[in-house]
C-alpha positions in Angstrom: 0.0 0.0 0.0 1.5 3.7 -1.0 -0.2 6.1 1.4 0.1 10.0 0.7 -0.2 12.7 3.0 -0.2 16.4 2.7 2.1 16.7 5.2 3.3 20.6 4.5 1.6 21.8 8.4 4.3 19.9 10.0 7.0 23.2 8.2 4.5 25.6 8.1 2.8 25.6 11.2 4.3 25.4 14.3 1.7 24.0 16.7 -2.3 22.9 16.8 -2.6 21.4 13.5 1.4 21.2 13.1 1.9 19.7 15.9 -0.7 17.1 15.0 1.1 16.7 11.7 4.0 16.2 12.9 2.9 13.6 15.8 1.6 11.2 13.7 3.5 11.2 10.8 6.7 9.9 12.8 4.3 7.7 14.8 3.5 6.2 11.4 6.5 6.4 10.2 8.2 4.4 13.5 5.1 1.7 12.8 5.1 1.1 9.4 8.3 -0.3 7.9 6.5 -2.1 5.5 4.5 0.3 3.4 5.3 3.1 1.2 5.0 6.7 2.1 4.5 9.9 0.0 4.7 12.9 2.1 4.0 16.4 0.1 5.8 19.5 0.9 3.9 22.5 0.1 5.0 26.0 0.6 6.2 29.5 -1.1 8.3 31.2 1.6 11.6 30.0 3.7 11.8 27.0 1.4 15.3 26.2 2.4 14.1 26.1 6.3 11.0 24.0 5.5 12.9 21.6 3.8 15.4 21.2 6.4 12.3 20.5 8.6 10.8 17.7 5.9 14.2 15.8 5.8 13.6 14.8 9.1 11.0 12.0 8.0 13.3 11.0 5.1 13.3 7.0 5.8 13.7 3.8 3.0 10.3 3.8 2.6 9.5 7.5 2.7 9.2 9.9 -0.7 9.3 13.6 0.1 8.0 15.9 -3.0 8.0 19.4 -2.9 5.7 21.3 -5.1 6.3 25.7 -4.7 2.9 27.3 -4.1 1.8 30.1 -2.7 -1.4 29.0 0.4 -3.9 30.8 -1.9 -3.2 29.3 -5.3 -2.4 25.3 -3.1 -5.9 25.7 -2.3 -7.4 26.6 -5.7 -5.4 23.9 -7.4 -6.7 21.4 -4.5 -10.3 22.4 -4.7 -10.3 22.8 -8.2 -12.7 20.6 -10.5 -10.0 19.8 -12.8 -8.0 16.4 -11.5 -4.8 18.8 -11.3 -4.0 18.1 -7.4 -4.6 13.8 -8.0 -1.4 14.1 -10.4 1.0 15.0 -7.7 0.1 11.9 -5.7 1.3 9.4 -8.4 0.1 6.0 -7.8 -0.5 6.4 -4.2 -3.5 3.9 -3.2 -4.7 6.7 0.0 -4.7 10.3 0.7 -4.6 11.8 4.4 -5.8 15.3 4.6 -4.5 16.3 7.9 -6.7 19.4 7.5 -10.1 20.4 5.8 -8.2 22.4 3.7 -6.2 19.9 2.7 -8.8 17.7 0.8 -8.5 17.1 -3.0 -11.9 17.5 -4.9 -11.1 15.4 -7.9 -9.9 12.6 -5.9 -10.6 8.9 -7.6 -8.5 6.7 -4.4 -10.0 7.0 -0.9 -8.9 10.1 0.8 -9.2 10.4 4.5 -9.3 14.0 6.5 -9.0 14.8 9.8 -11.6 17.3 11.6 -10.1 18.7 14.8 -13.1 21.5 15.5 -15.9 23.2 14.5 -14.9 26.1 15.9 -15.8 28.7 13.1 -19.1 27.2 13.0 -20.1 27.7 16.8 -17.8 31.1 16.8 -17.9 32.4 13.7 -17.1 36.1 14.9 -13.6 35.1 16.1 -12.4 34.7 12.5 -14.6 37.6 11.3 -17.0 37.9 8.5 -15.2 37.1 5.5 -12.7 33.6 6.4 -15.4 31.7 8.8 -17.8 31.3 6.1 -15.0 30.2 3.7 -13.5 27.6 6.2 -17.2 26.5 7.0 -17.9 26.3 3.2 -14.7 23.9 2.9 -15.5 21.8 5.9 -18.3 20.9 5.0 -17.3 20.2 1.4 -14.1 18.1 3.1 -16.7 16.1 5.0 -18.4 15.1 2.1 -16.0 14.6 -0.2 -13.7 12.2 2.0 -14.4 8.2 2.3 -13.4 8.6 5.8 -13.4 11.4 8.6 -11.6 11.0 11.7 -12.7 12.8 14.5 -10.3 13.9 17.0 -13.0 13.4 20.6 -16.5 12.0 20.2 -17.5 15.5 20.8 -16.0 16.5 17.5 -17.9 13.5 15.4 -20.9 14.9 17.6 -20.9 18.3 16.1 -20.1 17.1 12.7 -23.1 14.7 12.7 -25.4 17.4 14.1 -24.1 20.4 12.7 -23.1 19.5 8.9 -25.6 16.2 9.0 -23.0 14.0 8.0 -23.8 9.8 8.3 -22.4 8.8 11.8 -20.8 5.5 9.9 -18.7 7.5 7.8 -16.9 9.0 10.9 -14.2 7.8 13.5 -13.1 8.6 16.7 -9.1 8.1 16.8 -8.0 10.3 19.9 -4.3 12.3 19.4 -1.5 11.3 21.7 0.6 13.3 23.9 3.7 14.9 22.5 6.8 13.4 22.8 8.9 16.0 24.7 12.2 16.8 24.6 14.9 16.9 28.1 13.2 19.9 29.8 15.7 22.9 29.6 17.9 23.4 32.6 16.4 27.0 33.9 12.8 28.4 33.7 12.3 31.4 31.6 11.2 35.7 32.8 13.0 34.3 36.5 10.1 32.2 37.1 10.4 30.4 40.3 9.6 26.5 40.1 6.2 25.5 41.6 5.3 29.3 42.1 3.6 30.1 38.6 0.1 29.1 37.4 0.6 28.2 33.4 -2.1 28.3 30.6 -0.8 27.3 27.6 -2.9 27.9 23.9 -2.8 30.3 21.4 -3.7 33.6 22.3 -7.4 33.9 20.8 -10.9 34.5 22.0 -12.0 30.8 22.1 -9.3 30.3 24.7 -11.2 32.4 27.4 -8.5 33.9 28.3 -10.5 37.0 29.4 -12.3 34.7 31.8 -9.1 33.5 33.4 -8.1 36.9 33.8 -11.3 37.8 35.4 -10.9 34.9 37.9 -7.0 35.3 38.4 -8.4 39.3 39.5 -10.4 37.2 42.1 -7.8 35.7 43.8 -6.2 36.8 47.7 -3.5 39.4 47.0 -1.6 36.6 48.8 -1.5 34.3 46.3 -1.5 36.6 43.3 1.8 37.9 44.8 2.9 34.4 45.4 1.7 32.6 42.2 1.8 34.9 38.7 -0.3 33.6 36.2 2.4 32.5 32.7 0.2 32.6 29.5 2.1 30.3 26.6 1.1 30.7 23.1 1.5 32.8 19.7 -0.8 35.5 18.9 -4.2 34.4 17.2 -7.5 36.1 15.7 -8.6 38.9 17.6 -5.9 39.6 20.5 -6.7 43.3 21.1 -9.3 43.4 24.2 -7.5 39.7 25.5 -4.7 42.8 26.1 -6.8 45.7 27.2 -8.2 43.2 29.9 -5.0 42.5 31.6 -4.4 46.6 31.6 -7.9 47.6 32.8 -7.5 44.8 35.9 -4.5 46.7 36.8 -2.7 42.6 36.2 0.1 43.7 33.9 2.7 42.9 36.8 1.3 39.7 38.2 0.5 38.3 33.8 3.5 37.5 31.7 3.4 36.4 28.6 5.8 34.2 26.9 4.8 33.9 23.6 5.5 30.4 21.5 8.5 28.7 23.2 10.7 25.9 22.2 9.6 22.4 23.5 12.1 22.1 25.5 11.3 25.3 27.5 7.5 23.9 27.4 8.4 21.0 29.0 10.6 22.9 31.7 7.2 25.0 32.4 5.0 22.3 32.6 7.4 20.6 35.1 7.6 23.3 37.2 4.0 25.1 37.5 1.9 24.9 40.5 -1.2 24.3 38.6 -2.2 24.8 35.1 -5.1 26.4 34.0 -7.6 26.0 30.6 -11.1 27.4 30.6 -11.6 27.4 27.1 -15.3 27.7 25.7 -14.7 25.8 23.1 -11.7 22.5 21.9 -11.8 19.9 19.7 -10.0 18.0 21.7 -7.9 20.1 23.9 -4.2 18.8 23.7 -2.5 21.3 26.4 -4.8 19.5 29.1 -3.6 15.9 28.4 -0.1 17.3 27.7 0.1 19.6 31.3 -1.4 16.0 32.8 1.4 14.2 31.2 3.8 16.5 33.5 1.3 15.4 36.3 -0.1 19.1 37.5 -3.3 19.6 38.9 -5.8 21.0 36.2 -8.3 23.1 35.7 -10.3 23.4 32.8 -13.9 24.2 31.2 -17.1 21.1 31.2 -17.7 22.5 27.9 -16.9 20.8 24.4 -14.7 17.7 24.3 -12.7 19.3 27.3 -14.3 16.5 30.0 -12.8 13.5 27.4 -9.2 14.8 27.5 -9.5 15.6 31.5 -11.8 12.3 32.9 -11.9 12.8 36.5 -8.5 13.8 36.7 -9.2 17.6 36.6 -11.3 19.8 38.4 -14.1 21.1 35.5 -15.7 24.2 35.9 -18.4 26.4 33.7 -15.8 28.5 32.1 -18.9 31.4 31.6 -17.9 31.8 35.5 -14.8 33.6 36.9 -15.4 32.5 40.4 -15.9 29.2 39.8 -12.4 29.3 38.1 -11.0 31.5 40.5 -12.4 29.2 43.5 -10.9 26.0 42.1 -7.7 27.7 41.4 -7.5 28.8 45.1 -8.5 25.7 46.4 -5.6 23.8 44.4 -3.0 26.4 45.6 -3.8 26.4 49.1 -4.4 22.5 49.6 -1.1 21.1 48.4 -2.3 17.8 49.1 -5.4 18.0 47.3 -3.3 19.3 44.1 -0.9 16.3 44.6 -3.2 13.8 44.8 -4.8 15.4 41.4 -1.6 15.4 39.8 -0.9 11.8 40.6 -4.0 10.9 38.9 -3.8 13.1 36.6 -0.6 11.5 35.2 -2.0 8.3 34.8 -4.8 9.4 33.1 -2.7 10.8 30.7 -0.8 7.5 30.2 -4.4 6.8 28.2 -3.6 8.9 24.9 -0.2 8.2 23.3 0.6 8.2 19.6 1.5 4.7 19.4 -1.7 3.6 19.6 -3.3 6.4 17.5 -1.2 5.6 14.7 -2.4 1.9 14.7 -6.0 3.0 14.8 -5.3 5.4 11.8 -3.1 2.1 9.6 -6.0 -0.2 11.0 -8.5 2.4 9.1 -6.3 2.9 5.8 -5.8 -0.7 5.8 -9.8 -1.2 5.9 -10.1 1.1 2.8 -7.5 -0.1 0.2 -9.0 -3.6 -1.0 
């Protein structure tokens, strides 16, 4: 079996999706010695750089191909009518489409996508009026297009069924595993001071509530604000401006620091070393910094909305993330009972133990091998 995959997120994006990418390919890659593997490399700028990045999956049965296109024209040439996007894919007998984006219209071999959210569907007004509509447009189009969707949490393949009516049968649940990290690095960044920090880690976006954990962090005894900072990890998203203006208006710009995207090794150093970690989101697909900070074994805290009670179990306290002082209450309690926020962490970490990438990648051959007869 030759199995394609557009695998140009692993060099152009650096986490989410990327990191997705990335994750699976080399699980699949450290599985599979016995199939073939076509791995496209699509991208305009830093081409040197990206290619450096691609090499790293070069194996005996790996083919890399690089095709120079600009994101704008990649996606006409995928979506276009004409069987244009099928010719780079030689005799491959499946396509992966990591992404919605990603799917091939004119596609005459099973293709698979993954679907991580449906974000711009239940926010639309965090991407603004012009690209949710286009993303929605394409989802939905992916969806029915592809032989196969996988799902990333049953609350994803929930929302797809009920919001673009797709058959149940056509879609399955394959959970994503928990980063392999790196040797954390030897000191913690902005002289943080080991167990003394609360982390959140996410991009830095509306949908990540980050207003709402602001609003609860406010909440807290001066005590344990002065003790206990609050570190916000992440790159800039959609809509940063009043996620900003918050943090000034609380009179927090002291006691808030962000880091902005970090290296893995310096994520791993920060998970290691924070107190507790903190993710009210409104809204995940599946809601990887949760299994990851679990993985580290700190106490969590995140939102009983979306797919955010699969990735946590019981291992977490949940709280309605619509709430500051119900995030502001478990935070306190976690920081003040150490032995409560042990205990948690000790679970948590065995929870964790329950999504690796090993066994993703064997649910995701198991379904290519179901489709190539």
């Amino acid at each position: 079996m030759k199995i394609a995959i557009d695998a140009s997120r692993i060099a152009n994006e650096k986490a989410g999706v990327g990191r997705y990418t990335a994750d699976l390919i080399k699980s699949l890659l450290q599985l599979d010695r016995q199939n073939e593997y076509l791995l496209l490399g699509v991208f305009f700028r830093g081409e040197k750089a990206k290619k450096e990045i691609m090499k790293l999956y070069e194996r005996p049965n790996v083919k890399i191909k690089y095709l120079k296109l600009p994101g704008k024209l990649k996606e006409a040439v995928w979506h276009s009518k004409a069987p244009i996007a099928s010719k780079f894919l030689e005799d491959a007998d499946i396509y992966l489409a990591p992404t919605f984006l990603d799917v091939i219209a004119n596609l005459k071999i099973p293709q698979v996508v993954v679907i991580h959210d449906l974000s711009t569907f239940k926010y639309p007004e965090h991407l603004g009026e012009k690209l949710a509509p286009y993303f929605n447009k394409w989802t939905h189009e992916a969806c029915r297009k592809a032989t196969k969707i996988i799902a990333i949490s049953k609350h994803t393949k929930k929302d797809i069924v009920e919001i673009l009516k797709i058959n149940e049968e056509k879609i399955v649940v394959i959970y994503p595993g928990v980063t392999e990290f790196p040797a954390p690095a030897a000191e913690l960044p902005g002289k943080l001071v080991a167990k003394s920090y609360i982390l959140s880690v996410g991009t830095v976006e509306p949908r990540k509530n980050l207003s709402g954990l602001f609003k609860a962090y406010a909440l807290l005894p001066r005590a344990l604000k002065e003790k206990y900072p609050l570190v916000i990890v992440g790159a800039k998203g959609w809509n940063v401006g009043p996620i900003f203006e918050l943090v000034e208006q609380l009179n927090l710009s002291d006691k808030i620091k962000f880091l902005g995207f970090t290296t893995d090794k310096v994520l791993a150093k920060l998970y290691k070393e924070a107190a507790v970690f903190c993710y009210p989101s409104l809204y995940e697909g599946f809601g990887l910094p949760v299994t990851e900070a679990m993985h580290f074994g700190l106490p969590v805290v995140t939102s009983n909305l979306s797919s955010l009670p699969e990735a946590a179990g019981k291992a977490a306290l949940l709280v309605n993330p619509n709430e500051p002082k119900e995030i502001s209450s478990a935070l306190e309690r976690l920081l003040e009972y150490q032995d409560e926020a042990q205990k948690l962490g000790q679970q948590a970490e065995i929870w964790a133990k329950k999504f690796n990438w090993p066994d993703s990648a064997r649910e995701v051959l198991k379904l290519f091998q179901s489709l190539v007869k």
